[in-house]
N, C-alpha and C positions, 0 to 999 in steps of 0.2 A: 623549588619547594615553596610553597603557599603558605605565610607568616599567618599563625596559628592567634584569632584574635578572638576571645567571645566575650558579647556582651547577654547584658538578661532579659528574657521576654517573656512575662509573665509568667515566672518563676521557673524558666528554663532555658538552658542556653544555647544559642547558634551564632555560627562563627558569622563574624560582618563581611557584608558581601562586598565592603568598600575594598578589601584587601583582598578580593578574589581577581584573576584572570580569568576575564569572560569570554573576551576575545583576543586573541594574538596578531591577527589578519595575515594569517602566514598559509599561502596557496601551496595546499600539496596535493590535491586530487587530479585524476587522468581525466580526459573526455570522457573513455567508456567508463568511468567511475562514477562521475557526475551524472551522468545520463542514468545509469542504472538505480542511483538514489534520487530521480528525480519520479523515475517510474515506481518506484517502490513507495513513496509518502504523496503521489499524486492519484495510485489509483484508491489509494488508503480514506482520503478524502471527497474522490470523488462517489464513494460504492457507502463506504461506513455515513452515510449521512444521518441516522438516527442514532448514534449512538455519541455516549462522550468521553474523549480522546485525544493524546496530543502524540502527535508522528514528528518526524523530524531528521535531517540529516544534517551530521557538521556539526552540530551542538555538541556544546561540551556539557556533561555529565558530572556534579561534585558528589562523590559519593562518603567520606572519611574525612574526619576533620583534621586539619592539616596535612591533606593530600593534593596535590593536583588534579583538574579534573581530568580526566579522561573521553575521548571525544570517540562515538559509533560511528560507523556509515550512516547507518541508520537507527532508531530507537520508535519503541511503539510504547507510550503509558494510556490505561483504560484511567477511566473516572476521575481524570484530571483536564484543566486548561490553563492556556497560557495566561497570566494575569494581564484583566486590561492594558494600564500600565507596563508594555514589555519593555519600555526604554532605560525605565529606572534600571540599575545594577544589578536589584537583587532577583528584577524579573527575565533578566537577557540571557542565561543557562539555566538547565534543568539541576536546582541543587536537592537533592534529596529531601533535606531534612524540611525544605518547605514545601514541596510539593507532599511529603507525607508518606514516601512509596518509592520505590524503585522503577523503573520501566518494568514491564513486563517483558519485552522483548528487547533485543540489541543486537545486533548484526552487522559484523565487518566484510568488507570486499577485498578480498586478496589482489593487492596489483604488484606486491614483490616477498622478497623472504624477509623486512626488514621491522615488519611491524607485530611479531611475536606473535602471533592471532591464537595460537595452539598451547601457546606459554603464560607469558607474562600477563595478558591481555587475557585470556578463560583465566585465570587466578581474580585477575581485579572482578571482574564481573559475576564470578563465584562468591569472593567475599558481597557483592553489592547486592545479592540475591536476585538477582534477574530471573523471573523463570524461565526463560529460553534465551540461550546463547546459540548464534545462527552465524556460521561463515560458509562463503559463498567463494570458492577459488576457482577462477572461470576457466584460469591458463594451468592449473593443477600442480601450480607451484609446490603446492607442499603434500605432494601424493597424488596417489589414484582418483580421490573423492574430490568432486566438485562443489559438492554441498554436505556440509554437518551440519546436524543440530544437538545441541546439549540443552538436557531437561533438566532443571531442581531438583534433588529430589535429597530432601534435608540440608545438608549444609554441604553438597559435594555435586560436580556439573558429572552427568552420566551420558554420552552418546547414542543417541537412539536410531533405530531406523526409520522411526514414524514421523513422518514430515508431516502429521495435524497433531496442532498444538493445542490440545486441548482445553486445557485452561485459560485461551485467549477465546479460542471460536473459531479460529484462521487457520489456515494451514499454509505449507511455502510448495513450490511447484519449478520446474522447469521449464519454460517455456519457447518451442521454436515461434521464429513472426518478427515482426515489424513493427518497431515503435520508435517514432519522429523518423521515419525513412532510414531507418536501420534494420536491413535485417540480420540476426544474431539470435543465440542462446540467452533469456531473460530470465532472470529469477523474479518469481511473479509470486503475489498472497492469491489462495485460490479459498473456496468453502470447500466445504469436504466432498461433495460431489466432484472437487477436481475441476469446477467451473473457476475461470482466473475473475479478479477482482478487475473493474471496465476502469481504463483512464475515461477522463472526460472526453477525449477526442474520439474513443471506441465508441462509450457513449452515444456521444453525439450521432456517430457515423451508422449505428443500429438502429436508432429511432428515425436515421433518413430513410436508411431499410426498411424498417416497417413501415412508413409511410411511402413510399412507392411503390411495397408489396399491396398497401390499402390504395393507391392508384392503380393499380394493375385489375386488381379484382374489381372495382368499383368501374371499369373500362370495360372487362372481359362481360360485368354482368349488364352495364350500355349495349353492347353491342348482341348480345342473347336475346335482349329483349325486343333491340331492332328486327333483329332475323326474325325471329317470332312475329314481329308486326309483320313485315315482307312475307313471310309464309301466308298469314291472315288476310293480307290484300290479296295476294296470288289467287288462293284459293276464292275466294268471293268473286274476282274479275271473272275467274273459269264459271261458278255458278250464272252468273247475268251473262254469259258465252250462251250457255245450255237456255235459256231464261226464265231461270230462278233467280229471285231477288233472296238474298242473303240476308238482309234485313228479316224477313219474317219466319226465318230459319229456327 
């Protein structure tokens, strides 16, 4: 439990983040855990680039004063960023009450039965107002369903079946494919046409496409114009055959 301390900041109080746990440095993520929250806040920044946002995996989250934080897979906040300064204390976890706002989203990865994700864990995130609470159980540990999402909707988390989150602009997807030489079932942010959000590497690897589709053309329409020459010689050699100069054609 997190020693309950407030001091005053212009005439209102927030708890001192000298007395907070930012970090524990205690490893408890799988490979395919890692990997999946690497894909999930990587293609977030590579595709969202006009917009402003802070994604993240592993952070811990203070949401309640004298609580302990609470740490997502992943977490999506709009119209916030990291403060320069991230090294100071009180800029090294997402604490609510200075950022001003709750995530908007937050999303755990089921990698066993021990981290309450349906229980204890949708209550804190309930209370924390999140408007989408997202878990993602790849091995369907805890049921049928591989993917939930729960919407806000006043002060209680409701199950929906609509995977576009309205209120963010994003939606969540399944995705079969390969990412970093993996292939596997991805949970992917997609726009609402169901198109997935590009990592950088996708990125990258589309725009080499298009430019080799722009070589290809740029080659096919060289060599039309060749033949077309060669056609044009051909025929003129046969005219000065017959002898007709082609020139005064």
């Amino acid at each position: 439990m997190v020693q309950e301390v407030l001091i005053n900041n212009d005439d209102y109080y927030v708890p001192d983040a000298n007395q907070l746990i930012t970090e524990d440095d205690t490893p408890v993520d799988n490979f395919a855990s890692e990997k999946q929250q690497r894909l999930l806040v990587g293609s977030l920044y590579s595709s969202l680039q006009s917009q402003t946002y802070l994604a993240a995996a592993n952070v811990g989250v203070y949401h309640t004063d004298g609580q302990p934080a609470i740490v997502p897979d992943v977490f999506l906040s709009f119209d916030v960023q990291i403060p320069e300064n991230w090294w100071e204390k009180q800029n090294r976890c997402y604490m609510v009450w200075r950022f001003g706002k709750p995530p908007e989203v937050v999303l755990e990865i089921v990698s066993n039965k021990e981290g309450d994700e349906l229980g204890k864990k949708l209550k804190i995130y309930e209370h924390m107002r999140a408007s989408y609470y997202i878990v993602y159980d790849p091995n369907q540990q805890l049921g049928e369903k591989a993917l939930r999402v729960y919407e806000l909707r006043g002060t209680r988390y409701f199950e929906t079946s609509e995977i576009w989150l309205e209120q963010v602009g994003l939606g969540v997807t399944l995705w079969e494919g390969k990412f970093e030489d993996r292939q596997d079932t991805w949970l992917r942010w997609c726009y609402q046409d169901g198109t997935v959000l590009l990592t950088g590497d996708e990125r990258a690897e589309q725009e080499r496409q298009h430019a080799e589709q722009e070589r290809q053309r740029a080659e096919q329409e060289r060599q039309r114009a060749e033949q077309a020459e060669q056609r044009t010689q051909l025929l003129a050699d046969r005219l000065r055959a017959m002898g007709v100069d082609p020139d005064t054609l």
